[in-house]
MIDRENTOR-834281 format. One record per residue: x, y, z of N, C-alpha, C in turn; residue in one letter. Coordinates in steps of 0.1 Angstrom, whole numbers. Layout:
<nodes>
+-------+-------+-------+-------+-------+-------+-------+-------+-------+----+
|   npx |   npy |   npz |  capx |  capy |  capz |   cpx |   cpy |   cpz | aa |
+-------+-------+-------+-------+-------+-------+-------+-------+-------+----+
|     X |     Y |     Z |     X |     Y |     Z |     X |     Y |     Z |  A |
...
+-------+-------+-------+-------+-------+-------+-------+-------+-------+----+
</nodes>
This chain:
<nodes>
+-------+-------+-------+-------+-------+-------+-------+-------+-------+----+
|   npx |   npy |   npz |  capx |  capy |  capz |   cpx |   cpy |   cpz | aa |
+-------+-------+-------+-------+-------+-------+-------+-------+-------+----+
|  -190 |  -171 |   -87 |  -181 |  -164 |   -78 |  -189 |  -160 |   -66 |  X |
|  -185 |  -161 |   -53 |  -188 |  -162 |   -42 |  -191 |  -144 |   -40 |  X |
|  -200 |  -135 |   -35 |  -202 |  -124 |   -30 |  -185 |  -116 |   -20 |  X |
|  -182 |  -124 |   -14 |  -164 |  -120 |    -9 |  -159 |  -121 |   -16 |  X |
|  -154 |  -129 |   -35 |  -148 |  -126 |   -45 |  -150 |  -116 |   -51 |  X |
|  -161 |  -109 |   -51 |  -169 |  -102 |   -65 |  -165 |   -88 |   -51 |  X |
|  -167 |   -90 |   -42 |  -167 |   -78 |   -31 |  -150 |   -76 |   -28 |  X |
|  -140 |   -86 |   -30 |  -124 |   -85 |   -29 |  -120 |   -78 |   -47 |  X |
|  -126 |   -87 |   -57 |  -126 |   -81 |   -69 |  -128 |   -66 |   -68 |  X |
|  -138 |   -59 |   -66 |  -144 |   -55 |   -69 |  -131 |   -36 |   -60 |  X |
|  -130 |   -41 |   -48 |  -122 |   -36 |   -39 |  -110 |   -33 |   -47 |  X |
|  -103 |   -45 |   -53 |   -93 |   -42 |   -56 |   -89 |   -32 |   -67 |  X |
|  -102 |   -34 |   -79 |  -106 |   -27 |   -88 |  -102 |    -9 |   -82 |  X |
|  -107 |    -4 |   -76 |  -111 |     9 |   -67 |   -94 |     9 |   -64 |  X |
|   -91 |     4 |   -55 |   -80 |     8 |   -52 |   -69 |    10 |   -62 |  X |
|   -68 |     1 |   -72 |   -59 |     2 |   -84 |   -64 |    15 |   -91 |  X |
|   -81 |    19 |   -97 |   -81 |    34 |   -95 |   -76 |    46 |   -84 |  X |
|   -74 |    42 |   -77 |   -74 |    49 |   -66 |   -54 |    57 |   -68 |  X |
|   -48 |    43 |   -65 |   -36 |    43 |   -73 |   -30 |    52 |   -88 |  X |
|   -39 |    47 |   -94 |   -36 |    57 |  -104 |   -36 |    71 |  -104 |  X |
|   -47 |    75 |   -95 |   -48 |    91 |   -92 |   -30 |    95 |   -84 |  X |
|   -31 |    86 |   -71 |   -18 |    88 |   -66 |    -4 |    91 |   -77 |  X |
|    -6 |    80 |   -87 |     4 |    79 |   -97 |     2 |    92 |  -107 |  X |
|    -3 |    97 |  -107 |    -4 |   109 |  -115 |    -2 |   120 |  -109 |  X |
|    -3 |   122 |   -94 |     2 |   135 |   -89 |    19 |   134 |   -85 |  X |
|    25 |   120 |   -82 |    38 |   118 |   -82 |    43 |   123 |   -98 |  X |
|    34 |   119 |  -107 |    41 |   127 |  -127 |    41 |   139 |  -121 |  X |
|    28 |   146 |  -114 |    26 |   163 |  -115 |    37 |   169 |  -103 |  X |
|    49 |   161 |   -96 |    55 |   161 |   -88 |    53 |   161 |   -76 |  X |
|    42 |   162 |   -68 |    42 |   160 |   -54 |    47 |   147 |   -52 |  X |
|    50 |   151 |   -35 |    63 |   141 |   -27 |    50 |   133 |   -24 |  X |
|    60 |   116 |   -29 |    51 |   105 |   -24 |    48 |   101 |    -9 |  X |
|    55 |   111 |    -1 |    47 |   114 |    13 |    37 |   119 |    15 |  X |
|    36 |   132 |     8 |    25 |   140 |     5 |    11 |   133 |     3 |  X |
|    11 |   124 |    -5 |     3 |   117 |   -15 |    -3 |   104 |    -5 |  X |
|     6 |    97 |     2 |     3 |    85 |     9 |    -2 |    93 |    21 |  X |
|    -3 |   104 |    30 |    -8 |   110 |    39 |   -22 |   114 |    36 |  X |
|   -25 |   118 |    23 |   -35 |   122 |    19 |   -40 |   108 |    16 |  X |
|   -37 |    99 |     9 |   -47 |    88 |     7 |   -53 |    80 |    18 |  X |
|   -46 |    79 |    33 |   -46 |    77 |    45 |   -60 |    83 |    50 |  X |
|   -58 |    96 |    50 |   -68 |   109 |    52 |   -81 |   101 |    46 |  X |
|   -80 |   100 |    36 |   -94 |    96 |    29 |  -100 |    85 |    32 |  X |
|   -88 |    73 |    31 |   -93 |    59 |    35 |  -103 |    65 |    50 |  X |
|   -94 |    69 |    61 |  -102 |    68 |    73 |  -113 |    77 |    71 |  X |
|  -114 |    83 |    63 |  -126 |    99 |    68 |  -142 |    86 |    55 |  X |
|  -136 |    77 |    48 |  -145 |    76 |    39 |  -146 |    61 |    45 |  X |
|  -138 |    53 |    60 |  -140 |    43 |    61 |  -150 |    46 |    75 |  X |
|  -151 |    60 |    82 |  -152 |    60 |    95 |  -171 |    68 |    83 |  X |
|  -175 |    73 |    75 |  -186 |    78 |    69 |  -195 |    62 |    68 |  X |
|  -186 |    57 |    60 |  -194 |    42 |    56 |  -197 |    34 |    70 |  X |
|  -190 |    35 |    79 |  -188 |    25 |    90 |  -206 |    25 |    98 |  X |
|  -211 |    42 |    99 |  -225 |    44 |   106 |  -232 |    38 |    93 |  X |
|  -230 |    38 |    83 |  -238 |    34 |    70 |  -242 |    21 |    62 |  X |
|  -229 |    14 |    76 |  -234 |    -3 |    64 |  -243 |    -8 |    76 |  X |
|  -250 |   -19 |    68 |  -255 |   -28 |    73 |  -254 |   -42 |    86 |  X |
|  -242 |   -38 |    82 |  -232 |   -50 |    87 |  -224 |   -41 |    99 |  X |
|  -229 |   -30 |   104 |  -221 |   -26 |   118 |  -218 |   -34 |   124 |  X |
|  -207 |   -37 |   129 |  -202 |   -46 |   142 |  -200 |   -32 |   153 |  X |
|  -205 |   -40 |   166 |  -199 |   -29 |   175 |  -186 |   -22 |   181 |  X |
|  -176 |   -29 |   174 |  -159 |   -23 |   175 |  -154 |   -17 |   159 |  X |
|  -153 |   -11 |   157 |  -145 |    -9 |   142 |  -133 |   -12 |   142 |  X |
|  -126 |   -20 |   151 |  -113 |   -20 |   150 |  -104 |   -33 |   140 |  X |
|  -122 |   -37 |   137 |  -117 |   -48 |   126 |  -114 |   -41 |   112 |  X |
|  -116 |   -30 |   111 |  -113 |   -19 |    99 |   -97 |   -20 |   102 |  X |
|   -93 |   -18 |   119 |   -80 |   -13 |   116 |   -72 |   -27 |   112 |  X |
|   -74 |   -38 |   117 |   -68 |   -52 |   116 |   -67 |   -50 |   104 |  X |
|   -80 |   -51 |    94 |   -80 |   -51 |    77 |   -65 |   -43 |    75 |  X |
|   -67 |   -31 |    76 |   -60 |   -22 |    71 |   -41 |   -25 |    77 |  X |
|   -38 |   -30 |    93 |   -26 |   -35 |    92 |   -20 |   -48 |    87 |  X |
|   -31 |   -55 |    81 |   -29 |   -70 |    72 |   -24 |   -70 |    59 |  X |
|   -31 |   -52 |    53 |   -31 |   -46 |    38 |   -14 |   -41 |    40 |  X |
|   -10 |   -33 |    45 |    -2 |   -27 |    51 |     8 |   -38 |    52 |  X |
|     9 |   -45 |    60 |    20 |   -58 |    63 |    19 |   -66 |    50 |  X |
|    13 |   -70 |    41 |    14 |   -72 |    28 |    20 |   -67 |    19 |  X |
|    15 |   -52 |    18 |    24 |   -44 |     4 |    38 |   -43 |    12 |  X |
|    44 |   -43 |    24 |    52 |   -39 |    25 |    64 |   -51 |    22 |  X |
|    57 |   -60 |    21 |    67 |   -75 |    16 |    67 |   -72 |     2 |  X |
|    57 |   -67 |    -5 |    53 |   -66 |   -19 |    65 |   -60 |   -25 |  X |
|    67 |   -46 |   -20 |    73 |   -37 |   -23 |    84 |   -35 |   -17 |  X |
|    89 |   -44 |    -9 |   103 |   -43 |    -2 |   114 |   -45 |   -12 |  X |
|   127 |   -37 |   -14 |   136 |   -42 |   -22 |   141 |   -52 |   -21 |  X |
|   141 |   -58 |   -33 |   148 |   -71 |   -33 |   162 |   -75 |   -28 |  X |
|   169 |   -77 |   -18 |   187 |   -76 |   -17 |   191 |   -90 |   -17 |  X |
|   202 |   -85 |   -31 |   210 |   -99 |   -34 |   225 |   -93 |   -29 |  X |
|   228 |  -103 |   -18 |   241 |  -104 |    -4 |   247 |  -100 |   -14 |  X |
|   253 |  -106 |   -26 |   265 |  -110 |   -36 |   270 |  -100 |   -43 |  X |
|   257 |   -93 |   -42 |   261 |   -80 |   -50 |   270 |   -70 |   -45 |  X |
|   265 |   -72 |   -29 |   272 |   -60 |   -21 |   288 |   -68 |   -20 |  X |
|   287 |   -80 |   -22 |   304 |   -85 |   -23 |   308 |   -81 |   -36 |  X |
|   301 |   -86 |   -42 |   308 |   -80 |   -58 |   316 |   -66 |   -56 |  X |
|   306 |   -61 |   -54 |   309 |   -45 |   -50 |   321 |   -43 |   -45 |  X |
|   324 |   -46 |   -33 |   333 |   -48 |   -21 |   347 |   -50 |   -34 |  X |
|   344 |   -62 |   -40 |   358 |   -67 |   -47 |   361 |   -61 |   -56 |  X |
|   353 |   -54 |   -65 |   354 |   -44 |   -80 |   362 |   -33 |   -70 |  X |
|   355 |   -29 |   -62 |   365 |   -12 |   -53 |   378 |   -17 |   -49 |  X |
|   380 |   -28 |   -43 |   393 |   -34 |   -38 |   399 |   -34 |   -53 |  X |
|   397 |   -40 |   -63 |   402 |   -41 |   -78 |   408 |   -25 |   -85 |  X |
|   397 |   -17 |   -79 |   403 |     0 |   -87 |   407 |     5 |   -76 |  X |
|   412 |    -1 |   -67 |   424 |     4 |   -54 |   437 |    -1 |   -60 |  X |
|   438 |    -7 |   -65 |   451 |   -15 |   -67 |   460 |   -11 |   -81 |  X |
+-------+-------+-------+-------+-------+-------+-------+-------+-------+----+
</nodes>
């Protein structure tokens, strides 16, 4: 496995903990706004700590932010509701049906 597998593995791992923590304060009921502002908070404060710290400084960090609107533009296809047209016709004809 290539060092960018084992480093994408390895990423993903973290974040799916990371997740979990989120998923447990939504059980303890905080608002999943609440929760995605604060994990925001962190990503940047723990991406902008590491950023003076790696090795690998590039002189713009703004390839952090690309990463992060690529992650972003992903889950949101991930997690978009599925809409089936037919349904909303179904719908439409069942209410025309208990009008009648």
């Amino acid at each position: 496995m290539s060092d960018d597998n084992t480093q994408t593995t390895l990423g993903v791992q973290i974040a799916n903990q990371i997740i979990n923590i989120a998923n447990a304060r939504l059980e303890d009921g905080l608002a999943a706004d609440d929760i995605a502002t604060g994990l925001r908070h962190a990503a940047a404060n723990f991406s902008a700590f590491t950023y003076f710290r790696s090795e690998n400084q590039t002189p713009d960090p703004n390839g952090m932010v690309d990463e992060f609107i690529n992650l972003l533009t992903h889950y949101l296809d991930v997690h978009q509701p599925t809409q089936q047209p037919a349904q909303g016709l179904h719908q439409l004809v069942e209410q025309a049906k208990n009008e009648i």
